[in-house]
N, CA, C and O of each residue as an XYZ file, in Angstrom:
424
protein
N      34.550    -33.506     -1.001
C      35.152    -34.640     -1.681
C      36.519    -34.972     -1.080
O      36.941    -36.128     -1.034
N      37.142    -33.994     -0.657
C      38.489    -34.105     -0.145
C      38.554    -35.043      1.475
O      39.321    -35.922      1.867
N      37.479    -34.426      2.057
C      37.378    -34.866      3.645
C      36.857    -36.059      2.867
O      37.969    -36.572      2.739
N      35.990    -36.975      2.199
C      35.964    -38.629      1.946
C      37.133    -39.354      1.498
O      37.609    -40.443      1.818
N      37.486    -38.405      0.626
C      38.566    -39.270      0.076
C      40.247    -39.397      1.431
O      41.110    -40.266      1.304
N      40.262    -38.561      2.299
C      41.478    -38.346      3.090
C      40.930    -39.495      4.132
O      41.688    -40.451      4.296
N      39.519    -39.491      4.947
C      38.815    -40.588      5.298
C      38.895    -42.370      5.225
O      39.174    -43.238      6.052
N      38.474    -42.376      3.710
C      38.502    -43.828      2.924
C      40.334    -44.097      2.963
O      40.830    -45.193      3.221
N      40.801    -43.368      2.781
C      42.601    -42.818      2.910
C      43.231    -44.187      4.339
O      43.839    -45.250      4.464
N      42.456    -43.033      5.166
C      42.967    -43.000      6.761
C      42.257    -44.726      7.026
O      42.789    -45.714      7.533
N      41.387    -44.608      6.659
C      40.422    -46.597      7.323
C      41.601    -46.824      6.362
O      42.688    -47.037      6.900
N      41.551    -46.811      5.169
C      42.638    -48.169      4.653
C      43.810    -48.193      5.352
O      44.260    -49.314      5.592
N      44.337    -47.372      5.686
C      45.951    -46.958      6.648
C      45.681    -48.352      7.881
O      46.320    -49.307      8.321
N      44.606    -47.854      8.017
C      44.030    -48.734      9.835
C      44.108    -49.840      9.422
O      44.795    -50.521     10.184
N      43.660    -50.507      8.385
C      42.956    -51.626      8.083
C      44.874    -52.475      7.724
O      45.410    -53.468      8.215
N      45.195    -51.795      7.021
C      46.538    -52.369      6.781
C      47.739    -52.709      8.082
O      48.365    -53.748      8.292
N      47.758    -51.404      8.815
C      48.192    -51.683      9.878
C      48.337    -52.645     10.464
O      49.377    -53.274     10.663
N      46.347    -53.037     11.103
C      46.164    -54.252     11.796
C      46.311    -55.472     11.298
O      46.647    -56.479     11.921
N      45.961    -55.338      9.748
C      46.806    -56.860      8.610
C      48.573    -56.623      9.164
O      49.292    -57.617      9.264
N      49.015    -55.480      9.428
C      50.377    -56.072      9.356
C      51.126    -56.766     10.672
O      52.029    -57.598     10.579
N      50.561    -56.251     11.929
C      50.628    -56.432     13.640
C      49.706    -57.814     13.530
O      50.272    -58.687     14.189
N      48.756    -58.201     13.061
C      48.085    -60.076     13.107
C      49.285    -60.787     12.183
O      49.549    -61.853     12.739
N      50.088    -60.624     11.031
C      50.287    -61.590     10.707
C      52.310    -60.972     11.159
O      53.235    -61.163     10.369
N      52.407    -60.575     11.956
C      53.968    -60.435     12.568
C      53.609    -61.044     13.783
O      54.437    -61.820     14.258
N      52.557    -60.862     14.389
C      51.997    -61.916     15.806
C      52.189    -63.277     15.500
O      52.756    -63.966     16.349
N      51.687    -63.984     14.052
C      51.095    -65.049     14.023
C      52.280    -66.019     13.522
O      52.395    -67.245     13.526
N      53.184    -64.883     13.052
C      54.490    -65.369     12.269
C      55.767    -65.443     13.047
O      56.833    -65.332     12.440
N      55.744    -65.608     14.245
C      56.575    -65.439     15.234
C      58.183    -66.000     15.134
O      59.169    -65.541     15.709
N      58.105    -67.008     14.318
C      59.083    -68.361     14.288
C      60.506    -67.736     13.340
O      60.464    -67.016     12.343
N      61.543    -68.213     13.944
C      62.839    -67.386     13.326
C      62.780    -68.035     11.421
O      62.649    -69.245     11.238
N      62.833    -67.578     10.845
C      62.985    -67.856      9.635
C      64.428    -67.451      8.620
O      64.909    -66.318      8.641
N      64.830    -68.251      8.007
C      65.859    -67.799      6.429
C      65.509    -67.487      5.797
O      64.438    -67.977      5.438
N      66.054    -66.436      5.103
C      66.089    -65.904      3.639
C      67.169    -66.129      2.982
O      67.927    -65.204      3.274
N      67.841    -67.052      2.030
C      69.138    -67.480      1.989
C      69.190    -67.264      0.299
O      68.899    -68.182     -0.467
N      69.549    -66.096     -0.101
C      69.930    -65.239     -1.237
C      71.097    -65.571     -1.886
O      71.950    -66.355     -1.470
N      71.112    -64.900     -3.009
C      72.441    -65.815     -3.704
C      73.799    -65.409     -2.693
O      74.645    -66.185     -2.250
N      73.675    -63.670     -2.459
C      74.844    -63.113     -1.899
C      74.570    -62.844     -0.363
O      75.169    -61.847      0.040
N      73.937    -63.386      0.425
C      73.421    -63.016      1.610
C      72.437    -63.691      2.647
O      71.422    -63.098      2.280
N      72.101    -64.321      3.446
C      71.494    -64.486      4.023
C      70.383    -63.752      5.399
O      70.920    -63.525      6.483
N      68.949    -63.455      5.223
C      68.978    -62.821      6.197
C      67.840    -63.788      7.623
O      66.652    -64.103      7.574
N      68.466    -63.912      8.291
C      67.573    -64.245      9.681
C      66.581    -63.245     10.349
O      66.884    -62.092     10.655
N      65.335    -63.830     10.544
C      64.404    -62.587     10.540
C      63.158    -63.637     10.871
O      63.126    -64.755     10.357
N      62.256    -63.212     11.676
C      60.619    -63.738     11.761
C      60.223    -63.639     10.452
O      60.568    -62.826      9.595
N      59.175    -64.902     10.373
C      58.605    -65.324      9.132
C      58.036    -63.771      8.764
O      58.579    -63.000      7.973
N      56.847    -63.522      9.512
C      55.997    -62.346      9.510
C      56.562    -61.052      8.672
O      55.953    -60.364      7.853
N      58.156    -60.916      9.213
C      58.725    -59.725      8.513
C      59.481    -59.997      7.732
O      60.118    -59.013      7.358
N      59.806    -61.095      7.166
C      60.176    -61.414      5.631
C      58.938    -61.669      4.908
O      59.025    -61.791      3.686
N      57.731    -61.774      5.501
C      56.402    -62.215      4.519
C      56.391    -60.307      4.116
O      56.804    -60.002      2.997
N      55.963    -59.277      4.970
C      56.006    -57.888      5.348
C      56.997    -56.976      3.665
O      56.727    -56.184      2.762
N      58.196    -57.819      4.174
C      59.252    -56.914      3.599
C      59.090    -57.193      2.393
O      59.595    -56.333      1.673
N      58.288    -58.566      1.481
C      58.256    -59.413      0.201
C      57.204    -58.711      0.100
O      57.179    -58.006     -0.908
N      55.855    -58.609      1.136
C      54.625    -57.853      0.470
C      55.074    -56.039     -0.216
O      54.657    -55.480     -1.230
N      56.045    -55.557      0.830
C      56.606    -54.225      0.241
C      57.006    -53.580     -0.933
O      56.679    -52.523     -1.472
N      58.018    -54.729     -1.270
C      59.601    -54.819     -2.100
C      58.055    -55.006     -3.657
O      58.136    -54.373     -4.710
N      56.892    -55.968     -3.335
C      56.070    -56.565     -4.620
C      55.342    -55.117     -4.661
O      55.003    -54.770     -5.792
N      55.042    -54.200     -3.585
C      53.909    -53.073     -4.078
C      55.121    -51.643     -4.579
O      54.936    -50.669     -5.309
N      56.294    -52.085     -3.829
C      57.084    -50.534     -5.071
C      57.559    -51.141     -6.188
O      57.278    -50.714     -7.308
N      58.438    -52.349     -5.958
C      58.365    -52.531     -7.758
C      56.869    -52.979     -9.038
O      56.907    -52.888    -10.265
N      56.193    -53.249     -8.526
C      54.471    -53.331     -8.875
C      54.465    -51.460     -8.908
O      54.336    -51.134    -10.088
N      54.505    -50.935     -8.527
C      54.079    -48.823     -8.625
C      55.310    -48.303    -10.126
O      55.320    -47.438    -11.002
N      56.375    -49.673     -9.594
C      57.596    -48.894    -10.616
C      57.323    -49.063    -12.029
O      57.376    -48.408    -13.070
N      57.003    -50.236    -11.616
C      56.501    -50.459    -13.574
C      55.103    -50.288    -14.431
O      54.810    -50.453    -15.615
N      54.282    -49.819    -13.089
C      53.080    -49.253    -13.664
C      53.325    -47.711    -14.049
O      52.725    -47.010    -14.864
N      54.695    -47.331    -12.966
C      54.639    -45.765    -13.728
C      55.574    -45.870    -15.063
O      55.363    -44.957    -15.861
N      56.351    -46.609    -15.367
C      57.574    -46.819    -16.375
C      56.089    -47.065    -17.624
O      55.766    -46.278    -18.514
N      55.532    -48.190    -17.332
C      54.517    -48.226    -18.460
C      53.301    -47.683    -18.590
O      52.574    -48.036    -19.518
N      52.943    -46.828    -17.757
C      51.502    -46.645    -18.257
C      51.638    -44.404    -17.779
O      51.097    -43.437    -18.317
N      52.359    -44.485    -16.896
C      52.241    -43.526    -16.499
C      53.084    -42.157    -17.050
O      52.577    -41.042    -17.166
N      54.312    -42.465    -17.320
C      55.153    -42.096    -17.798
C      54.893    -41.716    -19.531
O      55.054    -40.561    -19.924
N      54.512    -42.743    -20.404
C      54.235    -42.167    -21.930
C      52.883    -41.410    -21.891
O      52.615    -40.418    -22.569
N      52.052    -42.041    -20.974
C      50.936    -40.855    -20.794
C      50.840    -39.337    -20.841
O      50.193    -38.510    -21.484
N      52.162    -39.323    -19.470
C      52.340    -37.845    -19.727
C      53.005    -37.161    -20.821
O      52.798    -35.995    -21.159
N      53.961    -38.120    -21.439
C      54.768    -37.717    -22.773
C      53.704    -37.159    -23.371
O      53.446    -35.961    -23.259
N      52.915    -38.089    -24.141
C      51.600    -37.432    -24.584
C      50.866    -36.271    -24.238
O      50.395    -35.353    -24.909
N      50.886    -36.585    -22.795
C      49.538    -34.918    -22.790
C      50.502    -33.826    -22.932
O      50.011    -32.715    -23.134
N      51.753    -33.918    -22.869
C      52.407    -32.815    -22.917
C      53.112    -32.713    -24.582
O      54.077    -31.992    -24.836
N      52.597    -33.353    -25.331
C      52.848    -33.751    -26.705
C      51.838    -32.749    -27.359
O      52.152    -31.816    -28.098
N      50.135    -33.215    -26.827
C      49.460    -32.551    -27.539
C      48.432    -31.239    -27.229
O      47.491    -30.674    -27.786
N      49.454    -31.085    -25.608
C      49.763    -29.355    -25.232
C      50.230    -28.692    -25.635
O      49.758    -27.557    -25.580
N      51.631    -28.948    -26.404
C      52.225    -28.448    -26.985
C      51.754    -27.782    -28.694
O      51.956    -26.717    -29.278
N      51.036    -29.088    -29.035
C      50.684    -28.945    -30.284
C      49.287    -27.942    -30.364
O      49.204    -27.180    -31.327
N      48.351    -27.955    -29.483
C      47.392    -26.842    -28.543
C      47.546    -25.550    -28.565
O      46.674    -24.716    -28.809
N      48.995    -25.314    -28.234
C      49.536    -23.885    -28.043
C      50.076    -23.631    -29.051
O      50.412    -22.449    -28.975
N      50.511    -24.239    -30.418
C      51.106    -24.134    -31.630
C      49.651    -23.737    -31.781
O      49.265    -22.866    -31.002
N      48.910    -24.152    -32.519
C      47.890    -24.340    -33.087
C      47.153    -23.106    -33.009
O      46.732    -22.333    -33.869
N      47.100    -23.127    -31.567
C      46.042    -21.389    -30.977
C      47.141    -20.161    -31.298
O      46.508    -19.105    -31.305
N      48.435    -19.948    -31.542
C      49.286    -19.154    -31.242
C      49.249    -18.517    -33.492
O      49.467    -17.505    -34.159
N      48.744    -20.255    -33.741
C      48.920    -20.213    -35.305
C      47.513    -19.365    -35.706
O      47.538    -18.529    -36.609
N      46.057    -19.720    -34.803
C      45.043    -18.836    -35.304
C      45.095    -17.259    -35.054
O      44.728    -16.365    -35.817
N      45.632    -17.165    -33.821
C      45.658    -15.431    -32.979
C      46.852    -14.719    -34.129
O      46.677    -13.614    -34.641
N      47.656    -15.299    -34.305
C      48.336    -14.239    -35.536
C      47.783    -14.246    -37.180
O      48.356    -13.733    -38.142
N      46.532    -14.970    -37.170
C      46.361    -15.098    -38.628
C      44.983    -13.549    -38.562
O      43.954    -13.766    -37.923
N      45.117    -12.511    -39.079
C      44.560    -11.885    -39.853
C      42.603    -12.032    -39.062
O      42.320    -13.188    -38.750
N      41.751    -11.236    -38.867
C      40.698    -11.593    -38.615
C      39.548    -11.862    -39.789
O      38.564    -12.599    -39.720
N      40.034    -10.952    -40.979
C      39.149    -11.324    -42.138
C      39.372    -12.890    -42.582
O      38.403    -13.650    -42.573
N      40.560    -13.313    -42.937
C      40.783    -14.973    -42.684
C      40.070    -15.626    -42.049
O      39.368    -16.402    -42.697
N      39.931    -15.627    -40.703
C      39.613    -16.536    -40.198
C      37.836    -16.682    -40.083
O      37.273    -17.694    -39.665
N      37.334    -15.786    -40.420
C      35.876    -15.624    -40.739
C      35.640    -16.564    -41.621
O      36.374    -16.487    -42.606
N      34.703    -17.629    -41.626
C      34.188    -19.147    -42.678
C      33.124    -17.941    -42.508
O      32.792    -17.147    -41.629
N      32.622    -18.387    -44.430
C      31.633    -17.961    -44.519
C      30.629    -19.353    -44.836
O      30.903    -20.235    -45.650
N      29.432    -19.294    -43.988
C      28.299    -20.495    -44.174
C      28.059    -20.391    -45.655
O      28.397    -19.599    -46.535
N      27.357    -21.476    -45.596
C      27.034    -21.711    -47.490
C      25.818    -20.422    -47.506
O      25.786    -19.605    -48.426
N      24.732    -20.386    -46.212
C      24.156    -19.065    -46.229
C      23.901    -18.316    -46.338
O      22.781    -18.028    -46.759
N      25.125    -17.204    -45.907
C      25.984    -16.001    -46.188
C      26.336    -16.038    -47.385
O      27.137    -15.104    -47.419
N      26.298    -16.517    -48.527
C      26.721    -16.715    -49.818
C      25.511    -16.487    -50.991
O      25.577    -15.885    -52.062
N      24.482    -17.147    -50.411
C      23.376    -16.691    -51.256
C      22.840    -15.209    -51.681
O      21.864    -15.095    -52.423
């Protein structure tokens, strides 16, 4: 499973690559970026590049701020409560913790 998944990994690496070398070829032409505090001069291609970048880490930042982040709060919420719980049966007594079936009663 590891050698497919490092595989499917490595082609997407390739595949992106060559998306990024066709459209820095195709984008050749000096371009502005003219910011409130800054201006930067740069080929279209690598201001298109640096905008596709800047959109996939802040796009990762706020998928981990929202989805990823209280997730783990949680699993480590009701790990915690897991190890309470089991720590609460192992010290209780063994005649206790024996349920007797309605069965066993007759």
């Amino acid at each position: 499973m590891k050698t497919i998944k490092k595989t499917l990994i490595i082609v997407l690496v390739i595949i992106l690559l060559s998306f990024i070398v066709t459209l820095s070829a195709l984008n050749l032409e000096a371009g502005e970026l003219n910011m409130y505090f800054f201006t930067v001069n740069a080929s279209l291609g690598f201001i298109v590049l640096m905008t596709l970048i800047a959109g996939v880490l802040i796009g990762a930042l706020i998928s981990w701020v929202l989805w990823l982040w209280p997730a783990n709060r949680e699993k480590r919420h009701w790990q915690r409560r897991y190890h309470q719980l089991r720590q609460e049966t192992e010290s209780q007594p063994a005649s206790s913790q024996a349920l007797k079936s309605p069965t066993e009663t007759r």
